[in-house]
Structure formats: structure tokens, C-alpha cells
C-alpha positions, 0 to 999 in steps of 0.5 A: 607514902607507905614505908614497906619495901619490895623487892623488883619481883613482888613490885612487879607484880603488884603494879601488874595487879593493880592495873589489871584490876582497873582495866577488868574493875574486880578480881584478877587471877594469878594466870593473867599477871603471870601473862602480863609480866612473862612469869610462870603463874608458880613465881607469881602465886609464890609471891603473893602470898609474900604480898599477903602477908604484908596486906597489900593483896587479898585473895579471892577463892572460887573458880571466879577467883584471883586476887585484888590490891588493897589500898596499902599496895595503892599507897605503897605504889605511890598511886591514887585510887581513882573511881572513873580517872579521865582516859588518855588513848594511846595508839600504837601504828594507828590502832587504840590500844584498849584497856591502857590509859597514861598515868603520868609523863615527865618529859626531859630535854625539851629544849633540844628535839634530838634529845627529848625523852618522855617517860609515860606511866601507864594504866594497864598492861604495856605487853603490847608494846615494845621498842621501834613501835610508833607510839602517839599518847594523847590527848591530855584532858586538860591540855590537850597535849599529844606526843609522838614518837618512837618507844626506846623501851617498854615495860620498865617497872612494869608499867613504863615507856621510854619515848624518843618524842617526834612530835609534840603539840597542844589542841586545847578546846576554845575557852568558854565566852562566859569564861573569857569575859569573867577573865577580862579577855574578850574575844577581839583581844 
């Protein structure tokens, strides 16, 4: 993990760098991340110099232009760099958003459905989000874990949801016969 320390702003920006050059795979211009986050493109060219300067974004000249992270704003965001990451939708009432993929989601209280909490960190941008939508994120890969429920609040360090979980299930695919009998189960257990 990496030892340099930012302050929200620049933290903000550079998550909204990060996960804009994912969803577009390349160069990102100054104008989008200020759409992104709801910043004067002026506060977000400022900083990235700032972010330059600590080698965690390299500029891009030409009309084609922008900024891309570099592997330092990876590991100073605590993220993985990853070439083709599985897709997890997310669908807020009824419509897929594009270009948004769950990064990770900690859930707390589970044992009491009228306090469960989810906090999904998301890939892309979650302006398209905000509290009272009706949000389902899933299915999980490896799971099959689908959550429901209602955003509390959008947009926490740029990339974060806070979920009121309505509902919660598991829609695992069936397990592979050849996978069943090197485990010792068959399918009559």
C-alpha cells in the first residue's frame, strides 16, 4: 500500500480517473471528471497537476488529450489493476446502468433485516445515482449473490453506495458432475 497521502479533493478526482479510464479503456479529459464528480474543470486541472507532481497521473497532449493513472494512484487507491475483471450489473429501477461494475460490498447486520447495510464500491461513475433509487446489484460470479434495496446515499468518496438491503438471495450455478464426484457427493446425496 502506498504511503502518499491525499486530501478528499485530489482523492476524489483520481477515483473518478481511475474508474473513467476503465469504463472508456484510455485517456480521460479534465472536462469529463469534472462532470463526473460536479467540479469546475478550473478545480480539476489545478489538481492534477498536484497529482502529477506525485506521479500518480500522466498527461496526455493533443485535441485526444486527458490524463491516465498510473500504477502509483492504483496502489495509493488500495485497487487492483485488472485487465478483463468479471462484470457485476447494477440496475437501478429496472435499467442497466452501462459502464458501472461492483468492486467490492461489505455488508453489516445481517442478522437484523431492519438494519442491513451494504456498502458497494463501485467501477465507473455512480452520478447516475442518488438516495430513494431502487438499486439490485448482482449477480456476484462466484456466488451468485444478488442484493435489493433502496440507496441511503450515493457518491461517498466518489465511488460508493450506501444500500438499505430489501432483499438478499444466492442463484448459484448447479456444481459440475465431474466436480461432484471428485468431491465425494453424488447427485442422489
Amino acid at each position: 500500500m502506498s504511503t502518499i497521502e491525499l486530501s478528499s479533493s485530489q482523492r476524489r478526482i483520481l477515483t473518478s480517473l481511475v474508474n473513467l479510464a476503465e469504463s472508456q479503456d484510455g485517456v480521460v479529459c479534465g472536462r469529463r471528471i469534472a462532470e463526473d464528480i460536479d467540479r469546475n474543470p478550473g478545480t480539476v486541472r489545478n489538481r492534477m497537476q498536484s497529482l502529477r507532481s506525485l506521479q500518480l497521473v500522466e498527461g496526455v497532449a493533443g485535441p485526444d488529450g486527458g490524463y491516465r493513472p498510473t500504477q502509483n494512484a492504483y496502489e495509493t487507491l488500495d485497487l487492483e489493476r485488472m485487465d478483463d475483471p468479471e462484470q457485476i450489473p447494477v440496475v437501478c429501477d429496472g435499467v442497466p446502468i452501462n459502464g458501472v461494475t461492483v468492486r467490492e460490498i461489505e455488508l453489516s447486520s445481517v442478522n437484523n433485516p431492519e438494519l442491513c447495510r451494504a456498502e458497494i464500491v463501485l467501477r465507473g461513475s455512480v452520478g447516475a445515482l442518488e438516495r430513494g433509487d431502487r438499486v439490485t446489484i448482482g449477480p456476484t460470479p462466484a456466488a451468485g449473490l444478488r442484493l435489493s434495496g433502496v440507496v441511503d446515499a450515493a457518491d461517498i468518496d466518489g465511488d460508493t453506495l450506501m444500500l438499505r438491503v430489501e432483499s438478499m438471495e444466492t442463484d448459484p450455478e448447479p456444481m459440475d458432475p465431474v466436480a461432484e464426484s471428485v468431491s465425494g457427493r453424488s447427485a442422489s446425496d
